[in-house]
C-alpha positions, -999 to +999 in steps of 0.1 A: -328-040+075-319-010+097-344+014+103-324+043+122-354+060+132-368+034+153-340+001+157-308+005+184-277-007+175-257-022+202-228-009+218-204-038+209-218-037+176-202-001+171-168-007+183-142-010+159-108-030+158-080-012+155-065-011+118-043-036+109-012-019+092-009-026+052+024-036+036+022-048-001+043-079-007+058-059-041+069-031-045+079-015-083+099+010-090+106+035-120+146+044-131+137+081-127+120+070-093+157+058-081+176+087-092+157+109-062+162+106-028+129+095-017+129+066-042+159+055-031+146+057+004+112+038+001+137+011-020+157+005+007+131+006+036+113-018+012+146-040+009+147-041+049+111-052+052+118-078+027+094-070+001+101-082-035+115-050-051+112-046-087+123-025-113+101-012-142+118-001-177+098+004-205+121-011-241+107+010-269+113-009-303+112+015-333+092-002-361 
């Protein structure tokens, strides 16, 4: 365990990696997210990164 008050920590143990950039493999998307601009925007620069792009409706069945 690391007692701050009397242990040292390295150098090279306190140097970080840059971060690696996220992109999800999916992305899903909403009808009322398509009819805006930036919706339609994040689906194309999803289409060009070649993510699998998906569309999300929601069927309501009256019982």
């Amino acid at each position: 365990m690391l007692n701050t008050t009397t242990d040292q920590v390295s150098v090279s143990d306190t140097q970080t990696k840059s971060p690696r950039l996220w992109i999800p493999e999916r992305v899903l998307f909403t009808p009322a997210a398509l009819d805006e601009d930036w919706g339609q925007q994040m689906q194309q620069l999803s289409l060009q990164l070649t993510l699998i792009v998906m569309l999300f409706s929601l069927v309501l069945k009256n019982a």
